[in-house]
N, CA, C and O of each residue as an XYZ file, in Angstrom:
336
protein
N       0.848     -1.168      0.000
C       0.000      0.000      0.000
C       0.900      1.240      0.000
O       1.813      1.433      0.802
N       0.546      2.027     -0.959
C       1.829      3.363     -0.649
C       1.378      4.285      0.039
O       0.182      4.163      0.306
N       1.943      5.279      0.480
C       1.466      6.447      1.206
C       0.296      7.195      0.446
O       0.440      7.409     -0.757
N      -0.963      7.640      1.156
C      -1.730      8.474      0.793
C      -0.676      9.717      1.758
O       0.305      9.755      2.500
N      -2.101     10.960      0.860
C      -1.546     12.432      1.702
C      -2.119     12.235      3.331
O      -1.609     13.083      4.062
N      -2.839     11.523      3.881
C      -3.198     11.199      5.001
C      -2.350     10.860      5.674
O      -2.194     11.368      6.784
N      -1.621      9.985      5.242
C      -0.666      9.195      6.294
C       0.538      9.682      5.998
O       1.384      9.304      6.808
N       1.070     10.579      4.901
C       2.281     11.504      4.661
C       1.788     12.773      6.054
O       2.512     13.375      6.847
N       0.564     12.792      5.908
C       0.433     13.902      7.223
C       0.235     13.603      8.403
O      -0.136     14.391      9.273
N       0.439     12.560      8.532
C       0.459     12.147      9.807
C       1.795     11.438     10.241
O       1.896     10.899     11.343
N       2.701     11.462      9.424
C       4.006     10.666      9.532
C       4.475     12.183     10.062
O       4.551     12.559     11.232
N       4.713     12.803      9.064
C       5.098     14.690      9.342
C       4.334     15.257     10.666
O       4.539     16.464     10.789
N       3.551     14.736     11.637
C       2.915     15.342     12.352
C       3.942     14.352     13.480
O       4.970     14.818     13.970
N       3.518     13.144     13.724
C       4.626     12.101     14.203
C       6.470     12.992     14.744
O       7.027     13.146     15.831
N       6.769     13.291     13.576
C       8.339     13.718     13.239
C       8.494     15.063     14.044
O       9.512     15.719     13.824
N       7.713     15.464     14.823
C       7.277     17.114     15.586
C       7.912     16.597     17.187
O       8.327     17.422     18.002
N       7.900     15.357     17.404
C       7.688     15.223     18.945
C       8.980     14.886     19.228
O       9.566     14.195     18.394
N       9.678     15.294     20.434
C      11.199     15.069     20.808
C      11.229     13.927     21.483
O      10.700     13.833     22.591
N      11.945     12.777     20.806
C      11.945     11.584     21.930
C      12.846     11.673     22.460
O      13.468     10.612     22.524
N      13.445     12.778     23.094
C      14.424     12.313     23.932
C      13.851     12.781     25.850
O      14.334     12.992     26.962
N      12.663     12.724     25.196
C      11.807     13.311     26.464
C      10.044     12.665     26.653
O       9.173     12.738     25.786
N       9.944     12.237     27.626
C       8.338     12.225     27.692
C       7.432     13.525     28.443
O       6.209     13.601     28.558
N       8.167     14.207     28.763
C       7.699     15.087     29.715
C       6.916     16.477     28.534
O       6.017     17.311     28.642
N       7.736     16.125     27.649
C       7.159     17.325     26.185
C       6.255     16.573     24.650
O       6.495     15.802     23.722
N       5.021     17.500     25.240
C       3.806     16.984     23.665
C       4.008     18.185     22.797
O       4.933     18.992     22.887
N       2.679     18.197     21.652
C       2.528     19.312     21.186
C       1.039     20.189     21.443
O       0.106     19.861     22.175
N       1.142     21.161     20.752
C      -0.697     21.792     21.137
C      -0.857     22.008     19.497
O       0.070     22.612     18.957
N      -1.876     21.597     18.725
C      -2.072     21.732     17.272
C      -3.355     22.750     17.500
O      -4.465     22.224     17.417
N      -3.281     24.395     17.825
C      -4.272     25.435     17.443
C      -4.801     24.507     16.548
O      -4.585     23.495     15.880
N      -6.136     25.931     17.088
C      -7.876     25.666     16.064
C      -7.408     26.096     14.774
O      -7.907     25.526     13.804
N      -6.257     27.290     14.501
C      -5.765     28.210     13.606
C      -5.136     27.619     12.687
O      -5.344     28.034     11.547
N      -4.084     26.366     12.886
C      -3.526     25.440     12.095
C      -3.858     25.135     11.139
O      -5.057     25.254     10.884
N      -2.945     24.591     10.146
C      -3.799     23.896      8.932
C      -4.675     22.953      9.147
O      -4.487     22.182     10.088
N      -5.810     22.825      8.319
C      -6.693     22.226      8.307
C      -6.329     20.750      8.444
O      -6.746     20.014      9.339
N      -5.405     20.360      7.339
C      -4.373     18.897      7.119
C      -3.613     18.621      8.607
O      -3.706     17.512      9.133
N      -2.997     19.512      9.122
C      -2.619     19.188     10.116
C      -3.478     18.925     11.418
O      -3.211     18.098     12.290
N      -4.584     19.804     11.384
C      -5.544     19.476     12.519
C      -6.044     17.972     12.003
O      -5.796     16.983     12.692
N      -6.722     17.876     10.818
C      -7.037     16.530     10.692
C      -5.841     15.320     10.932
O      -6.085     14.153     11.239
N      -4.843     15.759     10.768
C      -4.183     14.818     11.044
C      -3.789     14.104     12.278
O      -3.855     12.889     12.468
N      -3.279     15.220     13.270
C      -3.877     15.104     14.799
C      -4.573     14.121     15.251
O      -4.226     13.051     15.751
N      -6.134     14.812     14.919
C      -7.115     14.133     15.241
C      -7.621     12.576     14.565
O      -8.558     11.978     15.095
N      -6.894     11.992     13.335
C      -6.853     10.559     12.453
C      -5.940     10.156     13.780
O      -6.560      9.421     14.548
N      -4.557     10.496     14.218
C      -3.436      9.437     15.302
C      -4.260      9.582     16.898
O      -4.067      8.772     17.804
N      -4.961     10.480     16.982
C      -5.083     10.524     18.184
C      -6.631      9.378     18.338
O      -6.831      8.735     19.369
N      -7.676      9.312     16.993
C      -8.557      8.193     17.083
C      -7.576      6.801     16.986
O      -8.169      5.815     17.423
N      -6.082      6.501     16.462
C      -5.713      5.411     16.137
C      -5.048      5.010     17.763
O      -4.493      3.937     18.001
N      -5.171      5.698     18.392
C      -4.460      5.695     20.000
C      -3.314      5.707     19.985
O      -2.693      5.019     20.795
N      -2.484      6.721     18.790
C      -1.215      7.155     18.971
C      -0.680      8.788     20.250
O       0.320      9.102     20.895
N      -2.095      9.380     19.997
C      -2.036     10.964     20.781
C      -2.896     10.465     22.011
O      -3.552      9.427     22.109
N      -2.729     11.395     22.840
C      -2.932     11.171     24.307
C      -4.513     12.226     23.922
O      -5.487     11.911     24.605
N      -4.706     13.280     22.994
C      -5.683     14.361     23.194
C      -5.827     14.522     21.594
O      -5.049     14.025     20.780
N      -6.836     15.221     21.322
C      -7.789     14.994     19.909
C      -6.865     15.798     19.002
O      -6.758     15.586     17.794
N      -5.993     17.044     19.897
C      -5.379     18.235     19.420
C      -3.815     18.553     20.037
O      -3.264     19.538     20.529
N      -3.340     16.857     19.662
C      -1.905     16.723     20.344
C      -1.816     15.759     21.664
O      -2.171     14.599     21.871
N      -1.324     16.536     22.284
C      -0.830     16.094     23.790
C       0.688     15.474     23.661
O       1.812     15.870     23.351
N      -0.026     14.141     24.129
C       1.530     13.165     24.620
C       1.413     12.270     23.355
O       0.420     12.134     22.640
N       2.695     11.659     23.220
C       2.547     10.462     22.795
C       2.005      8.405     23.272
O       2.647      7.598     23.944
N       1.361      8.320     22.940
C       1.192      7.349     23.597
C       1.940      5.910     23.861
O       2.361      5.953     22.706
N       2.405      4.843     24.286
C       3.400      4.121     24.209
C       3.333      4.015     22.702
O       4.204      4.589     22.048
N       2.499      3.420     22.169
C       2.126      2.951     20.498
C       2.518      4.293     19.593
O       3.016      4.318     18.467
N       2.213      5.163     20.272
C       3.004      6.628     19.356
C       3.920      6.748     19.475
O       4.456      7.365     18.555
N       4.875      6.280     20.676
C       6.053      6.493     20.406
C       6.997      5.905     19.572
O       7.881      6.383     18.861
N       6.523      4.436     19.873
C       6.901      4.123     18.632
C       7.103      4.263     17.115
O       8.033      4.127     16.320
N       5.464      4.687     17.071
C       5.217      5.042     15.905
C       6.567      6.226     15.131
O       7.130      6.083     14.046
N       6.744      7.269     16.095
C       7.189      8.218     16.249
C       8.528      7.902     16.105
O       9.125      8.761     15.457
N       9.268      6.905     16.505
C      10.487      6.579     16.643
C      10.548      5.832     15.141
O      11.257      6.248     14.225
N      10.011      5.105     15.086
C      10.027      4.644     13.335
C       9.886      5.869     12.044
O      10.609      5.899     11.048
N       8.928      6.701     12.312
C       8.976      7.907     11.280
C      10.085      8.529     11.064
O      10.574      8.781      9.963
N      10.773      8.956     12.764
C      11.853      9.675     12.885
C      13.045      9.251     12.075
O      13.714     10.076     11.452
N      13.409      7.503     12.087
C      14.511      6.828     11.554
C      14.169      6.935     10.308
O      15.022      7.468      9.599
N      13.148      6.589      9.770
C      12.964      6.443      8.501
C      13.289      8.122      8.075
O      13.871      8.482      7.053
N      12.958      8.661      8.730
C      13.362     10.230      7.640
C      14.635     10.582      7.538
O      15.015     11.296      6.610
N      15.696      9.988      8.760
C      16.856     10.232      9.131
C      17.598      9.634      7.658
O      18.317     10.197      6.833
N      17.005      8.069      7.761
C      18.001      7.377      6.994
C      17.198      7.328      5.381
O      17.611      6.379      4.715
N      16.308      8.049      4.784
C      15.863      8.675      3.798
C      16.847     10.000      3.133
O      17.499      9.935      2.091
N      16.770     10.846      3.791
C      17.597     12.136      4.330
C      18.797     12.159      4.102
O      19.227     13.203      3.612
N      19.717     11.096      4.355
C      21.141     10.745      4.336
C      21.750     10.747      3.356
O      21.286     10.153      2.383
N      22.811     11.313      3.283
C      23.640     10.324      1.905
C      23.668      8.910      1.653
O      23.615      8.025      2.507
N      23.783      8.732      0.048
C      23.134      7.794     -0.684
C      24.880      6.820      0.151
O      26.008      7.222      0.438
N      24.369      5.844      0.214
C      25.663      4.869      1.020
C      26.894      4.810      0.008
O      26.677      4.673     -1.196
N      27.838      4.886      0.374
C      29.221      5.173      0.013
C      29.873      6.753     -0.334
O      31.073      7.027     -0.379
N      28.738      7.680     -0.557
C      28.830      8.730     -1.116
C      29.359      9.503      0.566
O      28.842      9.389      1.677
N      30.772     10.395      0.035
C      31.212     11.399      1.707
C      31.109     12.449      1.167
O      31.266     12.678     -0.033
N      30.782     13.322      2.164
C      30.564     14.857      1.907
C      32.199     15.669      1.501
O      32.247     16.876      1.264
C-alpha cells in the first residue's frame, strides 16, 4: 500500500515530537492547517495521541514516532558510500 496524503500527514505530524523526552507533547491550534488538525485528530482516534489536538505520545506513538523519525533520518542521508 503506498502512502496516501493522510498518512504523509500524519508521519510529518509524528516527526514534531522530541523523543528524547516524555515530559514534552505538542498543542495543534484551532488556527492550524486544516491537514494538520485533521491529522492530529486521524493518530489521536488510532491511540497514537494522548488528546484529539496533540498532547503526549502514547506508548504505540512512540513508537510510531520513533520509526517515522529513523525512517526520515536514513531517507535524508547520503546515498551509502557517497562522503561529503
Amino acid at each position: 500500500m503506498p502512502f496516501t496524503s493522510d498518512l504523509v500527514g500524519e508521519l510529518n505530524t509524528l516527526i514534531h515530537f522530541d523523543l528524547d523526552t516524555t515530559q514534552q507533547g505538542i498543542k495543534i491550534h484551532k488556527t492550524a492547517d486544516p491537514e494538520i488538525i485533521a491529522a492530529t485528530r486521524r493518530l489521536h482516534a488510532k491511540g497514537l495521541l494522548t488528546q484529539i489536538d496533540g498532547g503526549y505520545l502514547t506508548s504505540l506513538g512512540r513508537d510510531a514516532a520513533e520509526h517515522a523519525q529513523a525512517a526520515l533520518t536514513i531517507l535524508t542521508s547520503l546515498p551509502y558510500g557517497t562522503s561529503r
